[in-house]
N, C-alpha and C positions, 0 to 999 in steps of 0.2 A: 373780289368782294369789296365795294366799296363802302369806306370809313369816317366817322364824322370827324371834327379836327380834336376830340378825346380819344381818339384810335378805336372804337366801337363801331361796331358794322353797324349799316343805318337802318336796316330794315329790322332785323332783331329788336336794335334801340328803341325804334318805334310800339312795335310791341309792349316792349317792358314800360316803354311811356302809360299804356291804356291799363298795365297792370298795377303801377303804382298811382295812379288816380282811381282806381276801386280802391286801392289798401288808403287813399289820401280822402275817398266818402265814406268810407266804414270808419274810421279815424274820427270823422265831423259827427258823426249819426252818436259814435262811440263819446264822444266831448259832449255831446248835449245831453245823453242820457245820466251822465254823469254831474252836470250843471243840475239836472231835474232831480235824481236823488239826494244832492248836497241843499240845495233848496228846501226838500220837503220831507226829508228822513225828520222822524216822532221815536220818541218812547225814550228810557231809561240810558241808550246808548248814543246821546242825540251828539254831546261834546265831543266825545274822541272820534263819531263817523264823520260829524261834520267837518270837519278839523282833516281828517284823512280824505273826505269825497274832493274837499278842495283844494289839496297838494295832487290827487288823483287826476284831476281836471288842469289844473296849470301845468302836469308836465306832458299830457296831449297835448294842448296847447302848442306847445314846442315841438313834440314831433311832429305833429300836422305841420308849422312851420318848415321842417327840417325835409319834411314827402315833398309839399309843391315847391322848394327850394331843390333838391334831387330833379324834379321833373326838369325844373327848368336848364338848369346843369346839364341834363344831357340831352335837350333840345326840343323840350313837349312843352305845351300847355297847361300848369295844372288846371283843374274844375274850381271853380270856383261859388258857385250856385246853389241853393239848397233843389233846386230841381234835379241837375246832376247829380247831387248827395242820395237824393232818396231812388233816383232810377241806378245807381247802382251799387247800393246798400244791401246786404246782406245777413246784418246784425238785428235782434232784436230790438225796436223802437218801444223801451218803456216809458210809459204813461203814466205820472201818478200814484208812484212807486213812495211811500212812506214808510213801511216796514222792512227793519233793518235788516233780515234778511233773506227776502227779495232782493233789497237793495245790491249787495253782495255776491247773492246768483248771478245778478243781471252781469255784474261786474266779471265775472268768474266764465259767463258763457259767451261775453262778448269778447272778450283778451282771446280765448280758445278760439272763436271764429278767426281774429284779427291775427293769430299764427299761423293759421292754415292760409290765410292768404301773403302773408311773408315768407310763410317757407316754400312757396311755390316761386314768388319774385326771387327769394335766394336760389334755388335752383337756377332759374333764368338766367339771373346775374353772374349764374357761374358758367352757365354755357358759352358765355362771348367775354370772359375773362373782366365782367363791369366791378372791379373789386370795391368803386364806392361806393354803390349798391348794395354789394355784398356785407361789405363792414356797417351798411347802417340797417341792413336787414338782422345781422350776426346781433349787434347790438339790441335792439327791439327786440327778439325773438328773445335775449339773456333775461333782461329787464322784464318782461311780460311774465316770463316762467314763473320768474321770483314773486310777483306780486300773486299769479295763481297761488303758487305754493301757498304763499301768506295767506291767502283769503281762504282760502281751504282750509286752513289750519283756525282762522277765527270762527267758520262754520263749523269746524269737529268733522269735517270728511277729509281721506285718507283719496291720493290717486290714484 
């Protein structure tokens, strides 16, 4: 089996290249929707969502930095393109989303898409021993849970 100079089999690598540029356009699709409700969230709870949508937004921001930094680390190209982003998106694209909780669903069923596509990279990542993959998957999948949980808990639903 040949290995690239991170001791990763290259073929595998490759793979998990194409897997973390979905998990690096769902991230971008996931950062805009998030831009669009901090934007345009109305009503009674306008201060503290806004205030939350845009901490919510700057630290995507960062992971999406930290996915196409991953890719390039182990030898891919990230996507760079909103054409890329929306051909392979998989998250809901809200629209014009002002009600705060809409706002929060959207939130709530996008993080839930965006674990199922990391806990599949973490599986991957385990199969060929990619532990920096693994750790930055382990880590988003912690962080993600948590804000589920929270956001649940601002709606009054139980998991």
């Amino acid at each position: 089996m040949k290995t690239n100079i991170l001791g990763l089999p290259i073929k595998e690598t490759e793979l998990l290249v194409l897997e973390l540029n979905i998990l690096l356009s769902n991230f971008q699709v996931y950062y805009q929707n998030l831009r669009g409700i901090h934007w345009n969230i109305r009503g009674k709870r306008f201060f503290d969502l806004h205030v939350k949508f845009e901490e919510l937004y700057t630290d995507a921001q960062i992971k999406i930095d930290l996915i196409a930094e991953r890719v390039l680390t182990i030898g891919g190209t990230p996507l760079h393109t909103f054409e890329d982003y929306i051909k392979n998106n998989q998250i809901v694209v809200g629209k014009n989303i002002s009600n705060d909780e809409k706002a929060v669903h959207l939130i709530v069923t996008s993080l839930s898409h965006l674990l199922k596509i990391e806990r599949e990279i973490l599986s991957k990542a385990a199969a060929i021993n990619d532990e920096g993959t693994n750790s930055m998957m382990s880590d988003l999948i912690a962080e993600q849970e948590k804000t589920i949980w929270m956001m649940r808990a601002w709606l009054e639903e139980s998991l």
